[in-house]
C-alpha positions, 0 to 999 in steps of 0.5 A: 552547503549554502548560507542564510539564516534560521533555527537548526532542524537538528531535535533539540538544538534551539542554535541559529543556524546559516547552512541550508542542505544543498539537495533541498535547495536544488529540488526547491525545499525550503527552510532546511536549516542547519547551525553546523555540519556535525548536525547535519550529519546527525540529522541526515538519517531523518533529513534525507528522507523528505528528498524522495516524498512523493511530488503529491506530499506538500501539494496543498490537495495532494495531486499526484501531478506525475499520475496526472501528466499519464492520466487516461493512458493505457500504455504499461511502462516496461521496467528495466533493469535499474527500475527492477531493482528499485522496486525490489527494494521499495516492495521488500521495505513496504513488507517489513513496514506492514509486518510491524503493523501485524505484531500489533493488530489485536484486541484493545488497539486503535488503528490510529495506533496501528497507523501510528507503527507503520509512519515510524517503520517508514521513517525508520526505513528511510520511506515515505509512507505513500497514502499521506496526502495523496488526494488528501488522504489523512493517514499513513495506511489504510485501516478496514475493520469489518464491513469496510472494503478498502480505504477505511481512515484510521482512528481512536476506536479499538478493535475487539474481540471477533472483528477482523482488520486490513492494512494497506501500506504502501511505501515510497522509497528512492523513487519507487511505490511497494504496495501490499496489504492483508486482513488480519483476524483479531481475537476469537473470529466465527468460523464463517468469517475465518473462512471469509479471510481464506477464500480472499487469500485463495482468491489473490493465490490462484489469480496469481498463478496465471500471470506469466507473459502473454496472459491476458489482464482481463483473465485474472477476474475470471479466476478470482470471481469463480473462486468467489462464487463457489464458495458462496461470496461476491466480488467488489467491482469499484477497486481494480488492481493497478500498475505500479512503480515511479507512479502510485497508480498507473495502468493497467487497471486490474479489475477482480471480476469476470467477463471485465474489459481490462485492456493489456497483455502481460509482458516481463517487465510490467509490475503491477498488484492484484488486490481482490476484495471479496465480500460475504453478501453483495458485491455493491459498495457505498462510500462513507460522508469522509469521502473515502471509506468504502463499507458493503451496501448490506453491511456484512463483511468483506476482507482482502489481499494484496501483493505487488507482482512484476513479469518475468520471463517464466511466469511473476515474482511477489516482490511482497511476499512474506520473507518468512513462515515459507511467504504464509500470510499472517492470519494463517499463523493466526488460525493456528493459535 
């Protein structure tokens, strides 16, 4: 460790403190003081994890600068065999992370409560919870309640009884992004909107069942949008699926509707997540005066699901899938009650 001078980071030790941690001084943290090596033994648990935010966290407009350097490009990163594992690992960290936030979507709690859980399952995993501060995002995850398609911010209302509610997590983890989401049913949900929440999952189920190598990006919209329609609801154009691994969003663009133009063909090693968001009435969405939460134009509901995917040699792995209850998503669980 190095020596200048400062107050100990260790919670509760008010000591000065002359011994700087070596990995921020290499990688440019500044400001990581500790008074002596058994604290920062005990600190390290929480310490080490502001080693590995994502390069967008401290950016003052959160620009996720590696996305950037890639911006444009259409060319799909093939991952190899460390970087498979790597997301395997940050994809099954981001699972725990999102199944902490569904014991606790119910009636009477906010989703800056919800939002709160998912920050200390991060930190409690040893990740970055990727939505903060990218592009200035203000939260931990996304929270959509009702006619909100996507990006809804989390904040002081409490959910009630008969609404429904998505959270996004994604989780950023030694370098690699796991991104997945659900809907989950809050209280007593009518009969049409529970149906709602199952065609969206049936939607994300049956997209997946074509991916294997060889099958075209642009196929998956057909899939989702036939479905969709026969049951009567629409698909919402605006948010695609996207690549995904030391990058947060890269190609390839993943669109949910049919006759799309999505450029690629799948091959093993590419990873990327489908996230369909279906809608009761219009596929058109508005944008909200905060410059992120997207709501329907009609202002009926919509619900979605996520799962991040990588190719294999012999179809995909949802290297999100639920580790128990045979990989069923929580509503299904839900509906039994």
């Amino acid at each position: 460790m190095s020596f200048a001078l400062g107050m100990c980071e260790t919670p509760g030790c008010k000591s000065v403190a002359s011994l700087q941690c070596p990995t921020c001084l290499k990688i440019g943290i500044q400001g990581s003081y500790f008074c002596s090596q058994d604290c920062f033994k005990g600190s390290w648990k929480i310490h080490k994890v502001i080693h590995e935010i994502a390069n967008y966290a401290d950016h003052p407009k959160g620009i996720p600068i590696s996305e950037q350097a890639v911006r444009g490009s259409s060319q799909i990163k093939i991952l190899d065999d460390e970087e498979i594992e790597g997301m395997r690992v940050a994809c099954k960290l981001g699972r725990e992370v999102l199944d902490e936030a569904a014991k606790v979507c119910d009636v009477g709690i906010t989703t800056a409560e919800i939002d709160r859980v998912v920050y200390e399952a991060c930190i409690e995993r040893d990740c970055y919870p990727s939505p903060l501060n990218y592009h200035q995002f203000p939260a931990s995850c996304c929270t959509s309640v009702n006619e909100v398609i996507c990006h809804g911010i989390p904040d002081t209302r409490p959910l009630q009884d008969g609404d429904i509610c998505n959270v996004d997590v994604t989780v950023y983890h030694n370098g690699f992004h796991g991104d997945l989401n659900e809907t989950f049913l809050v209280g007593n949900v009518k009969p049409e909107i529970k149906k709602l929440v199952e065609v969206t999952y049936e939607c994300l189920a049956k997209a997946i069942e074509i991916v294997k190598p060889g099958e075209k990006y642009k196929e998956i919209g057909n899939i989702i949008q036939k479905h969709a329609q026969a049951h009567g609801f629409s698909v919402v154009r605006s948010y695609c699926g996207h690549g995904i691994h030391r990058l947060f969003h890269t190609a390839p663009s993943v669109p949910h509707y049919a006759k799309n133009k999505a450029v690629g063909v799948m091959k093993a090693g590419h990873c990327f997540t489908i996230e369909p968001m279906i809608s009761q009435g219009t596929w058109r969405d508005e944008m909200w005066p905060d410059h992120w939460t997207a709501v329907t134009a009609d202002g009926q509901w919509s619900a979605q699901f996520e799962q991040t995917l990588l190719v294999t040699e012999s179809g995909c792995d949802i290297l999100t899938k639920r580790r128990t209850n045979d990989g069923r998503p929580w509503f299904m669980d839900q509906l039994k009650k």
